[in-house]
N, CA, C and O of each residue as an XYZ file, in Angstrom:
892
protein
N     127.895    109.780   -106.755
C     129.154    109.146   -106.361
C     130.171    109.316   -107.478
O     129.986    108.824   -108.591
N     131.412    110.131   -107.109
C     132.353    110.401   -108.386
C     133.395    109.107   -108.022
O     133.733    108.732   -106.899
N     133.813    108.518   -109.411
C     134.479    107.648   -110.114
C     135.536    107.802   -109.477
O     135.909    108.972   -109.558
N     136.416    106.965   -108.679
C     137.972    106.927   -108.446
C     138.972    107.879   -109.590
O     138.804    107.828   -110.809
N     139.721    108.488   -109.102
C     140.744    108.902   -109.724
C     141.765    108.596   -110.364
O     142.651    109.347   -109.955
N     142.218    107.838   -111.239
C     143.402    107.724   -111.893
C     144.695    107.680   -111.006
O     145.112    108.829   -110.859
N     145.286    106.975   -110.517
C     146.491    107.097   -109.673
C     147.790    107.773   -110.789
O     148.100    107.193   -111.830
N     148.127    108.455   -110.550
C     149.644    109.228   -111.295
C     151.084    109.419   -110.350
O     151.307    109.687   -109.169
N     151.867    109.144   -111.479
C     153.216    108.975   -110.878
C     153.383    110.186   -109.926
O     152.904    111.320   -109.930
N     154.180    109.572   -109.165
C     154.533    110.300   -107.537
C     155.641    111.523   -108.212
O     156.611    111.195   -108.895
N     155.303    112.944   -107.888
C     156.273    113.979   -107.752
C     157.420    113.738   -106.947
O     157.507    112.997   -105.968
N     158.513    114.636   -107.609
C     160.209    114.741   -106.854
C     159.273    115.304   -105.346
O     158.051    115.446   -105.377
N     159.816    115.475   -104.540
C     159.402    116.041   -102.937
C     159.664    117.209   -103.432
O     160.419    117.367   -104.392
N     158.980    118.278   -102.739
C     159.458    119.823   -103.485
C     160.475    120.024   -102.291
O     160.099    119.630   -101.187
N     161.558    120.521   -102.391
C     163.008    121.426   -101.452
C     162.857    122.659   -102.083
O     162.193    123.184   -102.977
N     164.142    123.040   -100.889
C     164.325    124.379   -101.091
C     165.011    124.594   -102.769
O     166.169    124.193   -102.657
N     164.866    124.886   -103.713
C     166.097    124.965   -104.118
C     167.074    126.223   -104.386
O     166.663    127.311   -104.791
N     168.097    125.997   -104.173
C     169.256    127.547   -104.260
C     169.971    127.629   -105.553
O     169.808    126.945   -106.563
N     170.731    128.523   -105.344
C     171.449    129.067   -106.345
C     172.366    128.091   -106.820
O     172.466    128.090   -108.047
N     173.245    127.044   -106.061
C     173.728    125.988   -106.388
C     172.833    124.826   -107.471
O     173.325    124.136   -108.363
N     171.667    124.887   -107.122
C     170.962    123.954   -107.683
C     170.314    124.324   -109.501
O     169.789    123.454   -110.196
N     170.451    125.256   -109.789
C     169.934    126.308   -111.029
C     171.622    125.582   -111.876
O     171.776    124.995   -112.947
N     172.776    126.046   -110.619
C     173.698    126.244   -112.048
C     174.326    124.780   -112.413
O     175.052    124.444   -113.349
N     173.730    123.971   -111.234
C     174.284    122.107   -111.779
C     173.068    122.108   -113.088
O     173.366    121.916   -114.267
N     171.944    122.314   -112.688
C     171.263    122.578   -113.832
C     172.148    122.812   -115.097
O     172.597    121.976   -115.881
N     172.262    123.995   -115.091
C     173.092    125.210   -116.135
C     174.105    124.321   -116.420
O     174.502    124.389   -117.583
N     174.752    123.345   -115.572
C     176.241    122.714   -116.136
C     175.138    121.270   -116.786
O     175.821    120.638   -117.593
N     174.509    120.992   -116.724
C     174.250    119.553   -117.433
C     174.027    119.529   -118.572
O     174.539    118.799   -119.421
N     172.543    121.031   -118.809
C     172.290    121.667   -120.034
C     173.384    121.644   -120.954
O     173.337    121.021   -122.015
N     174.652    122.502   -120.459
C     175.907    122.745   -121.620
C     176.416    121.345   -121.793
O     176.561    120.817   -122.896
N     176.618    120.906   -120.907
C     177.465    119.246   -121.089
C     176.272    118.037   -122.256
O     176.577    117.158   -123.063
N     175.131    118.496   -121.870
C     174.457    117.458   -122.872
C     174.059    117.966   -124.077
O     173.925    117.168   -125.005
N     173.779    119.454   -124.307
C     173.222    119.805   -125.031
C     173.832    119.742   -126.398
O     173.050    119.467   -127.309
N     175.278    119.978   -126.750
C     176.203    119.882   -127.574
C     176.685    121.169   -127.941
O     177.238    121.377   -129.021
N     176.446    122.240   -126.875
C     176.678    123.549   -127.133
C     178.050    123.770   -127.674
O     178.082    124.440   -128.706
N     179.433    123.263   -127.099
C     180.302    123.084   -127.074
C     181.091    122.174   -128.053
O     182.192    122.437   -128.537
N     180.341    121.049   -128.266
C     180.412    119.975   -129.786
C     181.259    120.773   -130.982
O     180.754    121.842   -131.326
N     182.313    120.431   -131.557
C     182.473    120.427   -132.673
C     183.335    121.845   -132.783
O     183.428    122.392   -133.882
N     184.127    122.573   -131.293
C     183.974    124.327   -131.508
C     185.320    124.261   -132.198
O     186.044    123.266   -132.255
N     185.618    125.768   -132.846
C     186.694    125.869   -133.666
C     188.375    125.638   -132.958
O     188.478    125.151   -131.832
N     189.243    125.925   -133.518
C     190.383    125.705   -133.182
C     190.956    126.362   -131.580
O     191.483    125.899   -130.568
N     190.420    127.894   -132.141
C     190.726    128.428   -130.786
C     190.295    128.224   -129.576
O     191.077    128.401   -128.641
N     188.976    127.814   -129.340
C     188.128    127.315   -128.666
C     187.963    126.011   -128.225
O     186.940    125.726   -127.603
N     188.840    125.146   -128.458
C     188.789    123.896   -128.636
C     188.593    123.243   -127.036
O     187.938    122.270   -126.662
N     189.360    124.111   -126.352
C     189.416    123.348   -124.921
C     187.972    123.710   -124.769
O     187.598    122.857   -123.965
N     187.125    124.313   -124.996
C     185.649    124.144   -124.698
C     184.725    122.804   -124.931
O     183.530    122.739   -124.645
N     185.446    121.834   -125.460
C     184.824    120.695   -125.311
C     184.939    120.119   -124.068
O     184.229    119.158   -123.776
N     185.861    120.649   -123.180
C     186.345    119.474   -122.227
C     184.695    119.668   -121.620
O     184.423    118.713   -120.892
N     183.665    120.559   -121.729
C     182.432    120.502   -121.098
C     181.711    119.946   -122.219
O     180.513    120.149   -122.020
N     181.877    119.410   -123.174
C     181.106    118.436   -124.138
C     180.882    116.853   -123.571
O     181.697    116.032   -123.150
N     179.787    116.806   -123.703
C     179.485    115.270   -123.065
C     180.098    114.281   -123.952
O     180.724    113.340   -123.463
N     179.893    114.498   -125.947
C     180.727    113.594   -126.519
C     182.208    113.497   -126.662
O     182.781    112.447   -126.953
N     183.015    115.044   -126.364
C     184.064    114.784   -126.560
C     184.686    114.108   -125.367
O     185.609    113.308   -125.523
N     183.998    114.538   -123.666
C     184.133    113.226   -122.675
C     184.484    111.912   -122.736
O     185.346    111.268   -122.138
N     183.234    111.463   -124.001
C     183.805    109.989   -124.093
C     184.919    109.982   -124.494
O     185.922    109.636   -123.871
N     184.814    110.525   -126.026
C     186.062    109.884   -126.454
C     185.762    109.483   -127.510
O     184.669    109.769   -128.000
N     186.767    108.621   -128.212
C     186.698    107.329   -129.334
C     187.847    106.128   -128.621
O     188.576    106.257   -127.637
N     187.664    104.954   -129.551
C     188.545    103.985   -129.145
C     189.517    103.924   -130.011
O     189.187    103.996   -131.195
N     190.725    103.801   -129.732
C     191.562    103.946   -130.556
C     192.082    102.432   -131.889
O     191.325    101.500   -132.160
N     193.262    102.586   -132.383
C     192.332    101.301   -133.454
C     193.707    100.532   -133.270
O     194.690    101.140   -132.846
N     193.774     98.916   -133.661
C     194.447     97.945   -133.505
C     195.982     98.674   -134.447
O     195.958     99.680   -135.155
N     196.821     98.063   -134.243
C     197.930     98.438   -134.749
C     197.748     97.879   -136.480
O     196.868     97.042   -136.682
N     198.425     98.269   -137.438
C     198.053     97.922   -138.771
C     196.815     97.970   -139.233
O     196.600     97.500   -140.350
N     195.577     98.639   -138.351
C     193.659     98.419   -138.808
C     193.584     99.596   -138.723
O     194.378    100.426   -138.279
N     192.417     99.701   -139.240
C     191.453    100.576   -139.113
C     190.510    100.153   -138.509
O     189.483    100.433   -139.127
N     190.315     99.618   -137.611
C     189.330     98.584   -137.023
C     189.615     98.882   -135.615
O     190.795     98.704   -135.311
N     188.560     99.437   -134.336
C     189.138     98.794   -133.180
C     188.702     97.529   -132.721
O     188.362     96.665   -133.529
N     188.683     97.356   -131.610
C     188.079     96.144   -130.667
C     187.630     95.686   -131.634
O     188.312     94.867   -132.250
N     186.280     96.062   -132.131
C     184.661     95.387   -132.498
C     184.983     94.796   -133.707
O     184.311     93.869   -134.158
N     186.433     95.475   -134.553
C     186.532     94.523   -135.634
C     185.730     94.963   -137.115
O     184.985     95.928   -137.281
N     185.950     94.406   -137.653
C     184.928     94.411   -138.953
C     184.408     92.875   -139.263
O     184.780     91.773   -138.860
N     183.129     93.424   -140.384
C     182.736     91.977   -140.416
C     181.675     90.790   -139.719
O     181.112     89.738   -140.021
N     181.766     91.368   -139.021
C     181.332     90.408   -137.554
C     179.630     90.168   -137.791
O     178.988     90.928   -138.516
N     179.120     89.218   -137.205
C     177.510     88.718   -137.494
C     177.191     87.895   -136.222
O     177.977     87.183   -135.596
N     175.821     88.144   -135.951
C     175.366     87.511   -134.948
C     175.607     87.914   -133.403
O     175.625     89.054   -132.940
N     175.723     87.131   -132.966
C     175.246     87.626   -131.346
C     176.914     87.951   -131.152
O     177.028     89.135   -130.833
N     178.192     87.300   -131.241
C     179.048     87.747   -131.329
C     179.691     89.541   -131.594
O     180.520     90.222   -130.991
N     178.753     89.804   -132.878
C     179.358     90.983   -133.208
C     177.999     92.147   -132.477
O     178.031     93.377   -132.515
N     177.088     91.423   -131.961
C     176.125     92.099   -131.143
C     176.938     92.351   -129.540
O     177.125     93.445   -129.008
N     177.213     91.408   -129.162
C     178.189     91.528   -127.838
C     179.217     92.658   -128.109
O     178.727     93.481   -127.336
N     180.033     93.144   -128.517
C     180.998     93.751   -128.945
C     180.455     95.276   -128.891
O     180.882     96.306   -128.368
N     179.192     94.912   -129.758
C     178.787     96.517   -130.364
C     178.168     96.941   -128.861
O     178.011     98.079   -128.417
N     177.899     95.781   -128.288
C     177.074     96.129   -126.646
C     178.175     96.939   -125.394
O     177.916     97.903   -124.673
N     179.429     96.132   -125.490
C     180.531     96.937   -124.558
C     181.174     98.286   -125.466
O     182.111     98.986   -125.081
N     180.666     98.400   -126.341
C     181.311    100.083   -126.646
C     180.171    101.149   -126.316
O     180.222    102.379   -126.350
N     179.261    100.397   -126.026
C     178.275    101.553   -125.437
C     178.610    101.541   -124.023
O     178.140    102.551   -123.499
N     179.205    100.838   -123.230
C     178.803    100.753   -121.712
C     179.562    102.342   -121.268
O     179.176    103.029   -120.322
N     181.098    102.821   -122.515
C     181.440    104.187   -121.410
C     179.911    105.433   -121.663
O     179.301    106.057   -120.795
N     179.747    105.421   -122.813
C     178.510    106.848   -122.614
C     177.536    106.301   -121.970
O     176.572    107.051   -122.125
N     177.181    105.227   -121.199
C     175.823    104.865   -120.488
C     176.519    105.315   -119.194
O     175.999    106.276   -118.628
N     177.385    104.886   -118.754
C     178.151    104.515   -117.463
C     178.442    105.967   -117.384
O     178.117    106.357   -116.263
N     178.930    106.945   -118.125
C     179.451    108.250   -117.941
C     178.131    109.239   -117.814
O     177.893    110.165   -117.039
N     177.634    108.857   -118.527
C     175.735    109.779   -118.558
C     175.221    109.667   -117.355
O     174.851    110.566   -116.598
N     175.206    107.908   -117.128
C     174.590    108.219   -115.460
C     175.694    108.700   -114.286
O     175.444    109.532   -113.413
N     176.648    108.171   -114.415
C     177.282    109.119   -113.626
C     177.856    110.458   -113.052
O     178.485    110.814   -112.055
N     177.262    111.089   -114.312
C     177.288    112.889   -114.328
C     176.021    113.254   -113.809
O     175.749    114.011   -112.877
N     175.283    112.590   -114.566
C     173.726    113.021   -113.462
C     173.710    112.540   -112.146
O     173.045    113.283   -111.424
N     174.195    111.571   -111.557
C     174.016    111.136   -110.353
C     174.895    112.290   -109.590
O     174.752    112.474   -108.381
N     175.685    112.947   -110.267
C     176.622    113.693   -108.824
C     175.588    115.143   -109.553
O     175.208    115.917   -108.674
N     175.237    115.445   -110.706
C     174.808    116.742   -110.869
C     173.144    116.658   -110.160
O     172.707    117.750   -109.797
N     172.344    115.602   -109.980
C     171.251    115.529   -109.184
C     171.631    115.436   -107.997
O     170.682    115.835   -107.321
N     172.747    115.045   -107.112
C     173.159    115.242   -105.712
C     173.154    116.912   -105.441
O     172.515    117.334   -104.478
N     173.890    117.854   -106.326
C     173.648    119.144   -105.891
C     172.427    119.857   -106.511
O     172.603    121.040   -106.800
N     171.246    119.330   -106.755
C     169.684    119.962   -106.902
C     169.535    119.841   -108.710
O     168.352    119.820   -109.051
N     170.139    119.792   -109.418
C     169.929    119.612   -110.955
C     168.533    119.136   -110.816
O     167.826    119.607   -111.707
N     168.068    118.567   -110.213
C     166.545    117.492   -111.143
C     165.310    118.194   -110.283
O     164.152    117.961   -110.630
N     165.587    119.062   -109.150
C     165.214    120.084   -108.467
C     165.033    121.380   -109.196
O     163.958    121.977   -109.137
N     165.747    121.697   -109.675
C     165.979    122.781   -110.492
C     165.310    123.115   -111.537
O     164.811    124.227   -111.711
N     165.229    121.792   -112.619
C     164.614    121.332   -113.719
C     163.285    120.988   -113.302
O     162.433    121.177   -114.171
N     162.982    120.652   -112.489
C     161.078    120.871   -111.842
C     160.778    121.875   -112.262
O     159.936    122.169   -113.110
N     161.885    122.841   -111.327
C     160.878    124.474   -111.770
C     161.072    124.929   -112.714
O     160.051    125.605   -112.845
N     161.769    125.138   -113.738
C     162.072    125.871   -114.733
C     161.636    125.057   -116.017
O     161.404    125.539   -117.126
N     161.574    123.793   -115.666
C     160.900    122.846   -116.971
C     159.375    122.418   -116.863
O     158.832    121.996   -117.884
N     158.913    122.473   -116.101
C     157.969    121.809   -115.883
C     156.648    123.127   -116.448
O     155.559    122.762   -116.891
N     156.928    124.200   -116.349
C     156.202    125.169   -117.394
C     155.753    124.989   -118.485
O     154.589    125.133   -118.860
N     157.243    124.451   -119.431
C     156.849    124.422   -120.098
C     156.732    122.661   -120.491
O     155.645    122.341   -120.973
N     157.472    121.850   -120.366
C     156.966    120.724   -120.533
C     155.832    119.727   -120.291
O     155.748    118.595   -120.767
N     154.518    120.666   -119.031
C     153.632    119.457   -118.964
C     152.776    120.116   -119.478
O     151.725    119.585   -119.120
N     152.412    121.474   -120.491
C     151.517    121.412   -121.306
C     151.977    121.033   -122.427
O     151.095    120.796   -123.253
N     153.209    120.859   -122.831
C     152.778    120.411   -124.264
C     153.190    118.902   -124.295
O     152.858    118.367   -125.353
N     153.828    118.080   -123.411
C     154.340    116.901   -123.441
C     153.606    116.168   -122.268
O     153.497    114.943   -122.217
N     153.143    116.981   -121.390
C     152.453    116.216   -120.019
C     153.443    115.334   -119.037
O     153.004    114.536   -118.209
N     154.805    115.590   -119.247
C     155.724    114.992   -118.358
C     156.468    116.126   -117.444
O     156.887    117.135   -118.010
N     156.632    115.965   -116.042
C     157.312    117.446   -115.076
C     158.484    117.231   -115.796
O     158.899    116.474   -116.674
N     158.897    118.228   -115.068
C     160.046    118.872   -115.215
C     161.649    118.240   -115.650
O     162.523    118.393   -116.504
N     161.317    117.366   -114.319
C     163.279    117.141   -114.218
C     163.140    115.925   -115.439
O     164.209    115.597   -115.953
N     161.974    115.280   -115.902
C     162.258    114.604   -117.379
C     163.402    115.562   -118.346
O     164.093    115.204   -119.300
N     163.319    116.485   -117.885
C     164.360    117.316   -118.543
C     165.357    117.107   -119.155
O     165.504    117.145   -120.377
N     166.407    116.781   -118.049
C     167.327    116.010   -118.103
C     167.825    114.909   -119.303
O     168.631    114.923   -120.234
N     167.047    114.138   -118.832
C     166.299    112.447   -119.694
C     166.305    113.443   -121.070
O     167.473    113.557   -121.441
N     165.482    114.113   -121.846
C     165.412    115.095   -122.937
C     166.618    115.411   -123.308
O     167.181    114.731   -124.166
N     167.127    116.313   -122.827
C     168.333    116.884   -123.305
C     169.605    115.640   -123.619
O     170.452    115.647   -124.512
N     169.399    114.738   -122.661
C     170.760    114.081   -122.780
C     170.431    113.203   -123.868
O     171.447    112.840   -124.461
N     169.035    112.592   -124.480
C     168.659    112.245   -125.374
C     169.895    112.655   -127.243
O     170.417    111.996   -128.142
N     169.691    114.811   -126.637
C     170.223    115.259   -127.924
C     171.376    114.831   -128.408
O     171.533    114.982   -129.619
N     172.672    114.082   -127.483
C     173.829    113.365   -127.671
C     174.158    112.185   -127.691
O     174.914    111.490   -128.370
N     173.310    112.008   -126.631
C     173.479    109.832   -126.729
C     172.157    109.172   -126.461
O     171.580    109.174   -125.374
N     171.782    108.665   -127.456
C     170.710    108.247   -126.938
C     170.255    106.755   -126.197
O     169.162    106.198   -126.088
N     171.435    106.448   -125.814
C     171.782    105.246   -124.904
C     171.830    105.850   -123.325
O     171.307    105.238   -122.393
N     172.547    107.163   -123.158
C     172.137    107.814   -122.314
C     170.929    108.433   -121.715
O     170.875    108.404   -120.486
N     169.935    108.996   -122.370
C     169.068    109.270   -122.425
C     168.251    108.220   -121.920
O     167.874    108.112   -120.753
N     167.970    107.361   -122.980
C     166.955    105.780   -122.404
C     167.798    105.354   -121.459
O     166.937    105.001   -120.652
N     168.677    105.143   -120.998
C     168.927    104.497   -119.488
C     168.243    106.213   -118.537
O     167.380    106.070   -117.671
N     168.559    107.062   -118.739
C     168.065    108.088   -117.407
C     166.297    107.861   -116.919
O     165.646    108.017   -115.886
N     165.957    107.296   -118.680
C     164.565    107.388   -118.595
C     163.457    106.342   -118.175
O     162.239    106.456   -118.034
N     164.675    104.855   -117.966
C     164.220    104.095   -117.897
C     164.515    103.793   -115.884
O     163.985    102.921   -115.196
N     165.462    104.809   -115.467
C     165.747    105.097   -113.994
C     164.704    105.971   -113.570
O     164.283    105.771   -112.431
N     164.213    106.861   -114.206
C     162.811    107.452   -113.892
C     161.722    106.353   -113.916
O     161.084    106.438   -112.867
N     161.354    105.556   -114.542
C     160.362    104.949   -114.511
C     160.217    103.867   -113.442
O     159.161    103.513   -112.918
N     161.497    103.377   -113.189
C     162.022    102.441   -112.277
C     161.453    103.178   -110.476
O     161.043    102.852   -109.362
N     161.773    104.153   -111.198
C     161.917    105.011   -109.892
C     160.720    105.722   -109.368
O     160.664    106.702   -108.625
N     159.612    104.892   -110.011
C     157.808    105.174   -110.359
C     158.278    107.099   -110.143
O     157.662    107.686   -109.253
N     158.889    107.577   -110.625
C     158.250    109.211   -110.562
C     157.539    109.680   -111.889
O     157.070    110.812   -112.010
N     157.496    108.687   -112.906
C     157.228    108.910   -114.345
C     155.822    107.311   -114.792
O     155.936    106.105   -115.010
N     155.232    107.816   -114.757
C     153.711    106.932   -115.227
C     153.907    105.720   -116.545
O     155.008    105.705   -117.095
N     153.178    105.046   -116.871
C     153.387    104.173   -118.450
C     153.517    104.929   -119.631
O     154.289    104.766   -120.576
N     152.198    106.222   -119.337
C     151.629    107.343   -120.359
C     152.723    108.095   -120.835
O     152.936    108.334   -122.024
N     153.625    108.578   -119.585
C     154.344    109.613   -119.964
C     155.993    109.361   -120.297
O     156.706    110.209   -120.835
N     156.541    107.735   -119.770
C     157.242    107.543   -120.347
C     157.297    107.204   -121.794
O     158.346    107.418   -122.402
N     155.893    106.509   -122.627
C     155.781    106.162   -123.920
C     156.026    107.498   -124.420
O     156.987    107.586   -125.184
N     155.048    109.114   -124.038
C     155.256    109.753   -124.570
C     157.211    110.255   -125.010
O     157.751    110.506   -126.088
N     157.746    110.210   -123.580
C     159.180    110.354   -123.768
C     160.081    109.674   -124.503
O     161.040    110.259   -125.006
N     159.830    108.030   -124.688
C     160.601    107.765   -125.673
C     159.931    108.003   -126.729
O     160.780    107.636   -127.541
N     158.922    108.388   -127.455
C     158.308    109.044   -129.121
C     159.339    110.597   -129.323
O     159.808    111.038   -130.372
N     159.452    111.155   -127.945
C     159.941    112.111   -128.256
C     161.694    112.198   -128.618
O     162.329    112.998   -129.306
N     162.021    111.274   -128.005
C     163.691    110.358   -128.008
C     163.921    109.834   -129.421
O     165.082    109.960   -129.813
N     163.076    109.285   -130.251
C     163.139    108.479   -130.622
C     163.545    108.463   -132.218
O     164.260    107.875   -133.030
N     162.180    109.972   -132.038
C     162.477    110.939   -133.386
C     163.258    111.649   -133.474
O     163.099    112.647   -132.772
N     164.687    111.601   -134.441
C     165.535    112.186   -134.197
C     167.036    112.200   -132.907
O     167.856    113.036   -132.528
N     166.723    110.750   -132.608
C     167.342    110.633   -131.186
C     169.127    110.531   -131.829
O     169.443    109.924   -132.853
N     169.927    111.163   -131.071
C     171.045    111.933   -130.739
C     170.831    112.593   -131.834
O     171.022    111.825   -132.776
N     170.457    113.889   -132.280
C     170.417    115.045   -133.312
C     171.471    115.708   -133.529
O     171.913    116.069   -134.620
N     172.122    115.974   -131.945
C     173.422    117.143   -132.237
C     174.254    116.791   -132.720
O     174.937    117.264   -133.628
N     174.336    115.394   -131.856
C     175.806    114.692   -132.261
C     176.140    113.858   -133.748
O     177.260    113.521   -134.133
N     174.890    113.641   -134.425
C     174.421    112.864   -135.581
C     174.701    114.110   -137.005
O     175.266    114.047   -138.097
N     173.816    115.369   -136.100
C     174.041    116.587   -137.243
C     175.185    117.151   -137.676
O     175.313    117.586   -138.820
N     176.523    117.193   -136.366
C     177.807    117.909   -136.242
C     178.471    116.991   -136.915
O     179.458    117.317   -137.574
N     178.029    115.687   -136.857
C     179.599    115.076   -137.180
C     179.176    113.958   -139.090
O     179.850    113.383   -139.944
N     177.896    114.203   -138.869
C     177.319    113.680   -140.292
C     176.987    114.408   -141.424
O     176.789    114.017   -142.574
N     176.955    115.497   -140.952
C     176.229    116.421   -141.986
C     177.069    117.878   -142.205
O     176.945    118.644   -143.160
N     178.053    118.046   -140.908
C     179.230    118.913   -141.329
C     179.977    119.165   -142.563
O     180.518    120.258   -142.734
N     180.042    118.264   -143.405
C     180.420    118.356   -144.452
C     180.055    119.290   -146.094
O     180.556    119.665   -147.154
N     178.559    119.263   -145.115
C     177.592    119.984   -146.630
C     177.202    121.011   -145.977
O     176.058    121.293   -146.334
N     177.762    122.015   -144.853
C     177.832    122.900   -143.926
C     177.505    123.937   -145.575
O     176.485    124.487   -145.989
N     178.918    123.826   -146.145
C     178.999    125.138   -146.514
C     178.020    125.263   -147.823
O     177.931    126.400   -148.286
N     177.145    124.041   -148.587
C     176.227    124.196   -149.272
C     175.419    124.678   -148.955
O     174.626    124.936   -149.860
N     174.979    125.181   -147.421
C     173.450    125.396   -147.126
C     173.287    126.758   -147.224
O     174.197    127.548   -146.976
N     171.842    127.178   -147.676
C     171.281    128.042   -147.669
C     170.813    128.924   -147.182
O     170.191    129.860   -147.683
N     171.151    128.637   -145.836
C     170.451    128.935   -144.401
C     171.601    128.556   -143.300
O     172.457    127.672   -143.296
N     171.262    129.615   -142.343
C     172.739    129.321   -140.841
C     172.373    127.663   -140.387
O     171.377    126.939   -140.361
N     173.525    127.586   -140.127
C     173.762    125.866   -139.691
C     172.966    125.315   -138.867
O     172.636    124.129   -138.867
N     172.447    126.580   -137.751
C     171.708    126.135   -136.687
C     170.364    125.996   -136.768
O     169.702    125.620   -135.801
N     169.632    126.404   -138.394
C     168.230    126.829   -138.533
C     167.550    124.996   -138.658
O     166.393    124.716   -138.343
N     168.421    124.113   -139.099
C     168.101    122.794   -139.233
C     167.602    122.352   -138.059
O     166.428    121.982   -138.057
N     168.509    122.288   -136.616
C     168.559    121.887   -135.784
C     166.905    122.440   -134.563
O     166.027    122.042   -133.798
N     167.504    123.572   -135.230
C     165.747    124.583   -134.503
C     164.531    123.531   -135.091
O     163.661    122.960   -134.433
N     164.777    123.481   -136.529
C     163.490    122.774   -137.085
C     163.436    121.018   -136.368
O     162.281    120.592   -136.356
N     164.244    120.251   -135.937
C     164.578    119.128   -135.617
C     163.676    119.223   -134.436
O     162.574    118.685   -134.328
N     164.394    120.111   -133.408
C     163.686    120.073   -132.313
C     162.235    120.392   -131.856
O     161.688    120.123   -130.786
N     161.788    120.997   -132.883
C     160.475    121.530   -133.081
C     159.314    120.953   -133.454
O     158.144    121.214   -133.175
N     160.096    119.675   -134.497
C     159.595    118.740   -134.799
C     159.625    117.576   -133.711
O     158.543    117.121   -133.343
N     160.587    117.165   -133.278
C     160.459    116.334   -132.037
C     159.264    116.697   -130.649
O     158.825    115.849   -129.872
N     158.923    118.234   -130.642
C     158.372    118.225   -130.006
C     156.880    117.967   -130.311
O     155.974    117.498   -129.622
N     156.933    118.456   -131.648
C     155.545    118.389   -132.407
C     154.868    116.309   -131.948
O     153.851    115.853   -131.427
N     155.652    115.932   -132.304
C     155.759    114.515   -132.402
C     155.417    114.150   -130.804
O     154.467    113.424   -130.512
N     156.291    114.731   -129.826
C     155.765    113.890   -128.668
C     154.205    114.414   -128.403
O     153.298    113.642   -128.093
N     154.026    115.962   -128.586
C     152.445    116.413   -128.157
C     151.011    115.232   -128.839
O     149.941    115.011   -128.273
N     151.540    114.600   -130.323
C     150.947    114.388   -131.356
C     150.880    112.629   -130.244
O     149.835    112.096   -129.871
N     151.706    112.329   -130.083
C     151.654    111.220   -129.409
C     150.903    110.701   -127.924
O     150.410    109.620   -127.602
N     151.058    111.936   -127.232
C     150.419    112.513   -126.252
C     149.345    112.536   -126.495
O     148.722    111.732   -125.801
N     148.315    113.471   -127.663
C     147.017    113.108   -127.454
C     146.453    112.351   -128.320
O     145.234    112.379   -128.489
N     147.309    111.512   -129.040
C     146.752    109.616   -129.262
C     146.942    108.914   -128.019
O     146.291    107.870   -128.021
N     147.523    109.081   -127.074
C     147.718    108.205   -126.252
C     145.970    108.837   -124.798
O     145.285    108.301   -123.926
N     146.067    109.814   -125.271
C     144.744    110.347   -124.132
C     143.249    110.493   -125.261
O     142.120    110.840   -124.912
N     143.578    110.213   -126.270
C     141.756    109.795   -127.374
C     141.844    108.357   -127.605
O     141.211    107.535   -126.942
N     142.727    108.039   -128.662
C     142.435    107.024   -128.862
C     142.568    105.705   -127.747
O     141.658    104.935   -127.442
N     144.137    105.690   -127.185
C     144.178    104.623   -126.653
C     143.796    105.266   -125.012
O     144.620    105.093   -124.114
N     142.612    105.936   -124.764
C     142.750    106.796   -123.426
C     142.302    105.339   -122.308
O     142.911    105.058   -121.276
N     141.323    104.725   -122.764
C     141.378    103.328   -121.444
C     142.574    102.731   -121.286
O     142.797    102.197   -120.200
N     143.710    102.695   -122.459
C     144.658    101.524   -121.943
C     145.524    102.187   -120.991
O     146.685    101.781   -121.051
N     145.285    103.157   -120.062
C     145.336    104.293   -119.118
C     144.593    104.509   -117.735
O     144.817    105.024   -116.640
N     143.712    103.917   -118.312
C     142.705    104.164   -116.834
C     143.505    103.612   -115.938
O     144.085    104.449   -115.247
N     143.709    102.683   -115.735
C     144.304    101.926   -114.349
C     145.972    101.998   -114.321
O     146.596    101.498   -113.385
């Protein structure tokens, strides 16, 4: 008599998917990825497909340097504050995915991600998404990921693994372009060789997490 099976999160339904559905793909990739982040003068209108230059900034009180949130501030007060300047990149993140998953994006990202993401991370595909948008906001990211889970298509196992992988290094592009631009021209190496190593490491980290979570803690799983 073989042992019951492990119940696992429910797959997207497989569709057709078309050529429409590859390039909402192709547009989320550029919009989250930060391809566009930070481009030179001539190029500049190429942010308008940047997810951070989307947001924005807030602009600052007349005579401050300070906007809204102020300086100074302590406690749940200056916690409230710091809470409504996140609501446009949460509110804008899900709302780009909600119209870019209406034309097949999370369809798309099944097939073309899921290759390579469930051997080395064990999560399908359209977690994809959730990943990438991670690389810019990572308020964005954990809300997509926490709508997957909501949305039982993503297990206990494989969301822990996803936020380890979020977590390390979470918003990289946008953290690297606008923090570390400065010591651009000290480096030793092309600008982008950091970022290769970042991500490489993030991935290292979720696999590493992945199979602590299937040796060591593999019963707190069974059910």
């Amino acid at each position: 008599m073989t042992d019951p099976k492990t119940p696992s999160a429910p797959e997207v339904k497989q569709e057709k998917v078309g050529v429409g559905a590859f390039i909402a793909l192709a547009i989320a990739i550029v919009l989250f990825s930060g391809v566009f982040y930070k481009m030179p003068e001539a190029q500049k209108w190429l942010g308008a497909f940047d997810f951070t230059t989307l947001i924005g900034k807030f602009g600052t009180i007349a005579g401050s340097k300070n906007n809204f949130t102020g300086s100074a501030g302590v406690s749940a007060r200056a916690g409230f504050l710091f809470s409504l300047s996140l609501f446009p990149g949460v509110m804008l993140a899900m709302g780009l995915i909600e119209v870019l998953s209406h034309y097949g994006a999370l369809r798309a990202a099944q097939v073309v991600l899921t290759p390579f993401l469930k051997p080395v991370l064990g999560v399908p595909g359209y977690t994809g998404l959730a990943l990438v948008t991670d690389l810019q906001s990572t308020d964005g990211g954990a809300a997509l990921t926490r709508a997957l889970y909501d949305e039982k298509r993503i297990d206990r196992k494989q969301l822990t693994t996803i936020c380890a992988w979020q977590y390390a290094g979470a918003g990289c592009i946008n953290n690297y372009y606008s923090t570390v631009s400065g010591l651009f021209a000290m480096f030793l190496c092309q600008v982008w060789v950091p970022v290769i190593i970042i991500l490489t490491l993030k991935f290292c980290g979720g696999a590493l997490i992945r199979f602590t979570l299937s040796t060591l803690y593999k019963k707190d799983f069974e059910k």
